[in-house]
C-alpha positions as CSV (number, residue, x, y, z in Angstrom):
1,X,70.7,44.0,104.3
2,X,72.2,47.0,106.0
3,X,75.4,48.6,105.8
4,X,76.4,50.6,108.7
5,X,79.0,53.3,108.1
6,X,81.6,54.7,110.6
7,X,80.4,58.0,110.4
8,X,78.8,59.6,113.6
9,X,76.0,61.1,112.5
10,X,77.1,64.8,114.3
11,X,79.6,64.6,112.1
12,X,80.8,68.1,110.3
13,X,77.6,69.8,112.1
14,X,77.8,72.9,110.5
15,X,76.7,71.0,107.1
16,X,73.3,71.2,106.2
17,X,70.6,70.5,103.2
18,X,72.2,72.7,101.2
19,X,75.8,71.2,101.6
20,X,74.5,68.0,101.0
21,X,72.4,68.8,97.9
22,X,76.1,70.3,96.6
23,X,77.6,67.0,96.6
24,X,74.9,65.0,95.3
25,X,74.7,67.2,92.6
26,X,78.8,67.2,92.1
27,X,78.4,63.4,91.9
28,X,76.1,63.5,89.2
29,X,77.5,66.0,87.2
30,X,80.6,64.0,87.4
31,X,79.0,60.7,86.5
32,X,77.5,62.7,83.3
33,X,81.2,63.6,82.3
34,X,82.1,60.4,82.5
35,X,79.4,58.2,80.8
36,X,77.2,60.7,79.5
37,X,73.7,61.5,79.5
38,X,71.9,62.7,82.7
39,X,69.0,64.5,83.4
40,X,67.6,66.2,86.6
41,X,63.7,66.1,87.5
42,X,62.1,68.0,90.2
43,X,58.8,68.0,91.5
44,X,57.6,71.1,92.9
45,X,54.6,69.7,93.8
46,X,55.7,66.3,95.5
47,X,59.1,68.2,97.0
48,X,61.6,65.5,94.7
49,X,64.2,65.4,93.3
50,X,65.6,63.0,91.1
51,X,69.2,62.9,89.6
52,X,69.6,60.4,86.7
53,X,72.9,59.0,85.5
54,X,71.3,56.8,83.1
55,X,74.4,54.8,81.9
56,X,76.4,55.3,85.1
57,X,76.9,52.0,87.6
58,X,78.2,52.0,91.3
59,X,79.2,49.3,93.8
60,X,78.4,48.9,97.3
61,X,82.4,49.7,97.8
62,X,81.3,52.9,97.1
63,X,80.3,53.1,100.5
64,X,83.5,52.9,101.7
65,X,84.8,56.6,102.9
66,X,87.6,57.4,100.6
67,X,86.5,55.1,97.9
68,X,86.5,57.6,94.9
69,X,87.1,56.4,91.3
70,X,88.3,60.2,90.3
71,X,91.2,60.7,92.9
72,X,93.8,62.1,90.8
73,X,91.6,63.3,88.1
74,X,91.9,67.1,88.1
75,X,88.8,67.6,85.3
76,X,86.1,66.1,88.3
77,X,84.9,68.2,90.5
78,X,85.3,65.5,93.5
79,X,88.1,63.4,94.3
80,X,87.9,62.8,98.2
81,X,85.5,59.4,97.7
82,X,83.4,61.5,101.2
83,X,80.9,63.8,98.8
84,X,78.1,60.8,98.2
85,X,78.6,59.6,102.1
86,X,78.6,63.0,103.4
87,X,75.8,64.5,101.7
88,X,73.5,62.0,102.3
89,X,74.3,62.4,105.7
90,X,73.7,65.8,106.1
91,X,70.4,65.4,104.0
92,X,69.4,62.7,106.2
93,X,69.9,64.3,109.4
94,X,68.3,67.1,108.4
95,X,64.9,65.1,108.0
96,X,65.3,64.2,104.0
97,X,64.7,61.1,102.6
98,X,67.6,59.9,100.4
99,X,67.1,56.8,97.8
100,X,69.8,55.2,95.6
101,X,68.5,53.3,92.6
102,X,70.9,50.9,90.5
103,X,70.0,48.5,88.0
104,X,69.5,45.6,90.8
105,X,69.1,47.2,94.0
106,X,67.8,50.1,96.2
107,X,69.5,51.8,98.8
108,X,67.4,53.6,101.5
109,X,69.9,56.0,103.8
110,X,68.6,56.5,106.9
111,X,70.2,56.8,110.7
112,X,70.5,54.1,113.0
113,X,72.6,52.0,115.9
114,X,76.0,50.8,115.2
115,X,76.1,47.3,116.0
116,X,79.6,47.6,117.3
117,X,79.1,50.9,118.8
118,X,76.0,50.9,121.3
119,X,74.0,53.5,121.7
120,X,76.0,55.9,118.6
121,X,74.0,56.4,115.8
122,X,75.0,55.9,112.0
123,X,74.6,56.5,108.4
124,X,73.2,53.3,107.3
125,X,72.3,52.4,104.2
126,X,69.5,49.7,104.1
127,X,69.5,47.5,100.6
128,X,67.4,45.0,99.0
129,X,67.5,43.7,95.6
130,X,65.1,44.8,93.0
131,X,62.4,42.4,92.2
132,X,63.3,42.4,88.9
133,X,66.4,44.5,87.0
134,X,66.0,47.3,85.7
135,X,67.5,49.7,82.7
136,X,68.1,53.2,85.0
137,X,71.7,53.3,85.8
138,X,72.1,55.2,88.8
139,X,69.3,57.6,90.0
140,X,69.9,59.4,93.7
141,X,66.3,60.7,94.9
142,X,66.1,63.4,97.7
143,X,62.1,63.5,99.4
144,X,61.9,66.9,101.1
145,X,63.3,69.1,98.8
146,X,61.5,73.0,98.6
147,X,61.3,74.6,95.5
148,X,63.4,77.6,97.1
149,X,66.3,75.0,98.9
150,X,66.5,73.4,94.9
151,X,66.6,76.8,93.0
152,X,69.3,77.8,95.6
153,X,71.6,74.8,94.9
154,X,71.0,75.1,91.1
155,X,72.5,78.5,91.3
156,X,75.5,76.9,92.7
157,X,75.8,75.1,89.6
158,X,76.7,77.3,86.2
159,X,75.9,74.0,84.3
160,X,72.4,74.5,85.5
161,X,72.2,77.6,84.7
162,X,71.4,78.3,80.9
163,X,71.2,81.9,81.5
164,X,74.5,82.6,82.7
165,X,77.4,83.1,79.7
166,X,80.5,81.8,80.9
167,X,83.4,82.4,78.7
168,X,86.9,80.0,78.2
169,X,89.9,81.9,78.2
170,X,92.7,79.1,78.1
171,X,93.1,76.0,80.3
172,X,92.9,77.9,84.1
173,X,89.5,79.1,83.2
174,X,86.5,81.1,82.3
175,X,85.5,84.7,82.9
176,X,82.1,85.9,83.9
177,X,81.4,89.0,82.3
178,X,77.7,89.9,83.7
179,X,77.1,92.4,86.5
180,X,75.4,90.1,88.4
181,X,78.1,87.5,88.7
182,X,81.1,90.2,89.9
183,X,83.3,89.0,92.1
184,X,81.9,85.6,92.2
185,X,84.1,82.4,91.9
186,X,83.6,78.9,91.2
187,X,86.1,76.0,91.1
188,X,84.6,73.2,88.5
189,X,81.3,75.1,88.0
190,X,80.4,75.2,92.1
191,X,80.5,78.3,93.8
192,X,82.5,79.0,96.5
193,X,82.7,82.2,97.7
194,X,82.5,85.8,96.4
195,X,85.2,88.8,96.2
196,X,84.4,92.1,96.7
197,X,87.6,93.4,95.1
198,X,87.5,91.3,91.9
199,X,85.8,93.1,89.1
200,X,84.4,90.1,86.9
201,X,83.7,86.7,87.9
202,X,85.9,83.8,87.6
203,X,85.2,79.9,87.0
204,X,88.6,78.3,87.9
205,X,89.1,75.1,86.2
206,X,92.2,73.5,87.4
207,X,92.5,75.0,91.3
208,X,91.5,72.6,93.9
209,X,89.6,72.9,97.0
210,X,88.8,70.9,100.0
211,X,85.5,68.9,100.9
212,X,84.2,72.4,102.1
213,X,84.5,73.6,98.9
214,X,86.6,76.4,100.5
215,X,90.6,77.6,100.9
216,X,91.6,79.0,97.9
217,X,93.7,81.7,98.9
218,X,94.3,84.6,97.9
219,X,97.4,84.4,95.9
220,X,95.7,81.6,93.8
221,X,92.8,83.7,92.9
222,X,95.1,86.6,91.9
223,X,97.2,84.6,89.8
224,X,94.7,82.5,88.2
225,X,92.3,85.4,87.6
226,X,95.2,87.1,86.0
227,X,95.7,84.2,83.5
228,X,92.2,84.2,82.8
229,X,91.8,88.1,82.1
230,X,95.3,87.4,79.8
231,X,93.2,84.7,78.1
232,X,90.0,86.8,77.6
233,X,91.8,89.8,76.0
234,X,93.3,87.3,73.1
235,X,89.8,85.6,72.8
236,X,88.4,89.0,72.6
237,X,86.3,88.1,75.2
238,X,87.8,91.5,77.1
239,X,88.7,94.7,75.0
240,X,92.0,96.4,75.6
241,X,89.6,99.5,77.3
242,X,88.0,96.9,79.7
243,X,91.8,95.3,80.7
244,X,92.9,99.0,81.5
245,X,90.2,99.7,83.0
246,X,90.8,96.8,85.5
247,X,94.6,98.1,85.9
248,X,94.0,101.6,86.5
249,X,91.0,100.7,89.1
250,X,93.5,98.5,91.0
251,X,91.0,95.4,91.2
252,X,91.8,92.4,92.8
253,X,92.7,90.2,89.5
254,X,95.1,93.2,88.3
255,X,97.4,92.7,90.5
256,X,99.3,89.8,88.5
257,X,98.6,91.0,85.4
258,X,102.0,92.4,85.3
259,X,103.3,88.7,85.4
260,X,100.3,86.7,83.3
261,X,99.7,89.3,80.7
262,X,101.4,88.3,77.0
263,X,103.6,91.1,75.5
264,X,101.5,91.9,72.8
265,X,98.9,92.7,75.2
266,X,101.3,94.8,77.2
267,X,102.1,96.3,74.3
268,X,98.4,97.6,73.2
269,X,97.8,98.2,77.1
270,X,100.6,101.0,77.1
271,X,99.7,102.2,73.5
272,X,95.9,103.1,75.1
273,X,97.1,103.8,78.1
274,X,99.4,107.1,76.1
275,X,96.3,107.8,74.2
276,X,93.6,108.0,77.1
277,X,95.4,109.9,79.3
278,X,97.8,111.9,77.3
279,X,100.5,111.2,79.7
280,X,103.8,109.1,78.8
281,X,104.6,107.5,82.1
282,X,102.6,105.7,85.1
283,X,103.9,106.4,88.7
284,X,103.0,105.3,92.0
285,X,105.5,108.1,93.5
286,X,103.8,111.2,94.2
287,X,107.6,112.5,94.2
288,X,108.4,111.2,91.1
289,X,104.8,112.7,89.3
290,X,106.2,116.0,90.7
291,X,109.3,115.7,89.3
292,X,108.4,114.9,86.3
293,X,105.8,117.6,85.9
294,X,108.6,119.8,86.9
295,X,110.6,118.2,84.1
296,X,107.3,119.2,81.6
297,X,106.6,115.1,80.9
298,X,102.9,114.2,81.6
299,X,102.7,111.3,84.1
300,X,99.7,110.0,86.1
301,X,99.2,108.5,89.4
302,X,98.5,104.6,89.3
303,X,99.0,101.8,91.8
304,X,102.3,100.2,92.2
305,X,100.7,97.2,90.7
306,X,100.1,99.3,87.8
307,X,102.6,101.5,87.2
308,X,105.4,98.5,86.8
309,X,102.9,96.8,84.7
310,X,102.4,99.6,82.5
311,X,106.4,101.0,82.8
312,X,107.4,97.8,81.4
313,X,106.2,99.0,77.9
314,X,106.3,103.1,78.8
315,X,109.5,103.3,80.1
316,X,110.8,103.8,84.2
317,X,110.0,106.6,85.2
318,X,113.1,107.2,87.5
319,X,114.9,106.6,84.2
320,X,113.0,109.8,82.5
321,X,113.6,111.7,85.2
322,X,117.4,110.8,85.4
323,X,118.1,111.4,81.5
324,X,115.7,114.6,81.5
325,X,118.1,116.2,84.6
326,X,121.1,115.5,81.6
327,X,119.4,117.3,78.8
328,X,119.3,120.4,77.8
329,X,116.4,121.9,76.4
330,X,118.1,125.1,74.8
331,X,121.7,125.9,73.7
332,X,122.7,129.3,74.1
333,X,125.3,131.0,70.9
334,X,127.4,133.8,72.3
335,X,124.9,136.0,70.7
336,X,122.0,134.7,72.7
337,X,124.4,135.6,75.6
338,X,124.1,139.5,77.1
339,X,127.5,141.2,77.6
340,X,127.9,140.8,81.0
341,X,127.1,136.9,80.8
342,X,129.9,136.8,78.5
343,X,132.4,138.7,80.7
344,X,131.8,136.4,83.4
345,X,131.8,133.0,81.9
346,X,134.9,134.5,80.0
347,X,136.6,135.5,83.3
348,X,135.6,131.8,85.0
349,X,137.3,129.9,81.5
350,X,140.6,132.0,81.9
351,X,141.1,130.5,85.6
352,X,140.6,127.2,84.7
353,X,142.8,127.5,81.2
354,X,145.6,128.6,83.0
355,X,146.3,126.1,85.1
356,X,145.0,123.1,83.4
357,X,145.3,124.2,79.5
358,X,144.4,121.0,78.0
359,X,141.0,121.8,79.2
360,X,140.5,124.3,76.1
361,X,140.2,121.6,73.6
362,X,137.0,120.7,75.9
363,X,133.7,121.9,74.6
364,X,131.8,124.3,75.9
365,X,128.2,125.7,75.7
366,X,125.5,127.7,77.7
367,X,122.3,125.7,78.3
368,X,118.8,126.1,80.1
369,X,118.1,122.5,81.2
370,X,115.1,120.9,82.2
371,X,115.8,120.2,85.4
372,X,116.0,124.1,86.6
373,X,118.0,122.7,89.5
374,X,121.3,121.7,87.5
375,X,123.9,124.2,87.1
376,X,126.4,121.9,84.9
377,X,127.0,118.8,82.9
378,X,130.3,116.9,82.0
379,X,129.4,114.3,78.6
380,X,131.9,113.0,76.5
381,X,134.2,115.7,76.3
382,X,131.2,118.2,76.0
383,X,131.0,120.8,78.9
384,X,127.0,122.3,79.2
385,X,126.4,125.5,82.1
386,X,123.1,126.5,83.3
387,X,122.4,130.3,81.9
388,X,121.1,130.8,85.3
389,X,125.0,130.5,86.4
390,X,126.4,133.3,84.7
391,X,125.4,136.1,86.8
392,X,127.6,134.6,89.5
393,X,131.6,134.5,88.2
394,X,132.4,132.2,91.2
395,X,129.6,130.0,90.7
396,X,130.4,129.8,87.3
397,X,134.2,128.9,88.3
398,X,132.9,126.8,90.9
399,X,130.9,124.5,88.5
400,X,133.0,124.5,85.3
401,X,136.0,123.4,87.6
402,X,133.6,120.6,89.3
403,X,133.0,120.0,85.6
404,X,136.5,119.9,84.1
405,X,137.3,117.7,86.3
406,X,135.1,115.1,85.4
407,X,137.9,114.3,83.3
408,X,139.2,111.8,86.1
409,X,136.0,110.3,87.5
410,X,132.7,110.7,88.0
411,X,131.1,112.2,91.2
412,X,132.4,110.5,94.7
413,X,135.3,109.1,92.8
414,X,138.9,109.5,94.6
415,X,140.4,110.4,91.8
416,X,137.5,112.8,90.6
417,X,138.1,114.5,94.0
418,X,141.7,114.8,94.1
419,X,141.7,117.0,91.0
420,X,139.4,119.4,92.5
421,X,141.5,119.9,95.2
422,X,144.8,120.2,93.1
423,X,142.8,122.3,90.7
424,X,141.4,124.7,93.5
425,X,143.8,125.2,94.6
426,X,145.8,126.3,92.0
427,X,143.2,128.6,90.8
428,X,143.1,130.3,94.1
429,X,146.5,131.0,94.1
430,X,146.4,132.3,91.0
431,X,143.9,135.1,91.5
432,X,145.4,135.6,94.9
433,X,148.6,136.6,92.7
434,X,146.7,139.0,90.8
């Protein structure tokens, strides 16, 4: 009996041995999830290859194109009800021999006319009954096979692959620590594709792909590699060294770290992050890192990624800055003070006193500030004056009136303004009268 199938035989051209090998392969590591058991044989000498499913079973509806028992089940690596049709067809037009054996028949793929369809040739699977049943299950044999085409598709598989150490790291996936498997990713335990920006490799468990075994974008990868690495440093599986590392290298999975990352690993990131690098804040600015060195905080470079990862525990940066500008690192007593510094901040306080003489219950001190570039400060009824003012009596009166006035509003505030002008111009008259 023969089953033709609607399925040109040019059909996705750019599939080859390899592609189809993939799928029968998928199938039967499927099948072993399911019922259990399996085993793979492979003749080097005789070119076969033999996948068993010993207490599997299939039905000639299985044929049918989108006929899949595992649509819908995210833990099987196919779900399209194509991968058995399709690899078989690539395998067979390729010049490989492809046998099904059940319990009660055998199915010989092959490629022939369509009866419907003159002149277009098929998959068609030719089937006769056993002469007598037998106990195998389901066995899919591939004639043809090189030793190098099946040690190529078994590196697709990490299951085939005793050597390779894959780790779990939560329910998105496992990490591949080994140099050798950097930047390499695999959906389901098939390789995909690789990364050249991605620092370890990645087994994703729960992304889908299409029947290519392609399309993950980018974003997906990120933000599933990001979980994973999150996963790795609670297993222990990454050390805190090895996470920062990937942060302050800027590689591919870091990038959503910011997002996937659990406080407590935040936490310990930031803590060895102070203690590597001596520095208490990450910036991406170059402005800001200058400003801050200006300021006498430590601060180093990162990536934008990293430094709002990192800030998160360390602190904004832009808030440092902004508090530093409003402290003063020294407070000057009068004695601190030289004679003629005195005279002049004297001379400035008994312009303003005279016209507003509330002001004198205000306190008032001589600073140095850490920002160099601040000549006063107005907090909470506390009035602080750059040292570097006082050899200027105008620019002293100049900023304790800015200052004073503060009373009112803050900077750009109506009323804020207002009293500068009143006060000025008070203050003017008043020296103007001698």
């Amino acid at each position: 009996m023969k089953i033709p199938l609607t399925l040109h035989i040019s059909y996705l051209p750019e599939w080859g041995a390899s592609h189809g090998l993939r799928e029968l392969f998928q199938n039967w590591l499927d099948a072993k999830d399911v019922f259990g058991g399996g085993d793979v044989a492979y003749s080097k000498r005789s070119e076969k290859l033999s996948l068993k499913n010993p207490t599997a079973s299939i039905d000639r509806d299985a044929l049918l194109l989108g006929s899949s028992t595992k649509t819908g089940d995210v833990s099987q690596r196919g779900e399209f009800g194509e991968g058995l049709k399709l690899g078989t067809m690539a395998l067979v037009r390729d010049g490989f021999g492809v046998n099904i054996y059940t319990n009660t028949e055998i199915w010989r793929a092959e490629i022939g006319e369509h009866p419907s369809f003159p002149g277009i040739d098929v998959l068609v699977f030719n089937i006769r009954k056993r002469p007598r049943k037998a106990d195998v299950g389901v066995v899919v044999e591939v004639t043809g096979v090189s030793h190098e085409l099946y040690e190529d598709v078994r590196q697709m598989f990490l299951s085939l692959r005793p050597d390779t150490v894959a780790q779990p790291c939560g329910y998105e996936g496992e990490i591949l620590v080994d140099e050798y498997e950097r930047g390499n990713i695999y959906v389901k335990g098939i390789f995909v594709k690789s990364h050249d920006q991605l620092r370890y490799g990645y087994n994703f468990t729960t992304m889908q792909t299409d029947r290519n075994r392609a399309l993950i974008d980018d974003f997906n990868i990120r933000w599933s590699a990001g979980a994973i690495v999150d996963g790795a440093m609670k297993s222990g599986a990454l050390k805190v060294d090895d996470v920062l590392d990937l942060i302050m290298d800027g590689t591919f999975e870091a990038q959503s770290l910011g997002s996937r990352l659990g406080a407590d690993r935040k936490k310990k990131i930031a803590n060895r992050f102070k203690e590597r690098y001596n520095a208490q804040y990450a910036v991406s600015d170059p402005a800001q890192a200058t400003e801050l060195e200006h300021l006498g905080l430590a601060a180093v470079s990162v990536s934008s990624s990293a430094a709002e990862l990192l800030s998160c525990e360390l602190g904004s940066p832009a808030t440092a800055i902004r508090e530093m500008k409003q402290t003063a690192k020294v407070i000057y007593t009068e004695l601190g003070l030289t004679s003629d510094e005195m005279a002049e901040l004297q001379w400035a306080k008994e312009q303003v006193f005279a016209v507003m003489p509330s002001a004198e219950q205000m306190t008032l001190r001589v600073v140095d500030f850490h920002d160099s570039r601040v000549r006063g400060m107005y907090r909470s009824g506390t009035i602080e004056l750059s040292r570097d003012i006082l050899c200027d009596r105008y620019e002293v009166l100049a900023t304790l009136i800015h200052e004073v006035c503060h009373l009112f509003g803050g900077d750009g505030f109506k009323l804020h303004d207002e009293a500068m002008t009143m006060m000025w111009t008070s203050v003017v008259k008043q020296i103007d009268n001698g």
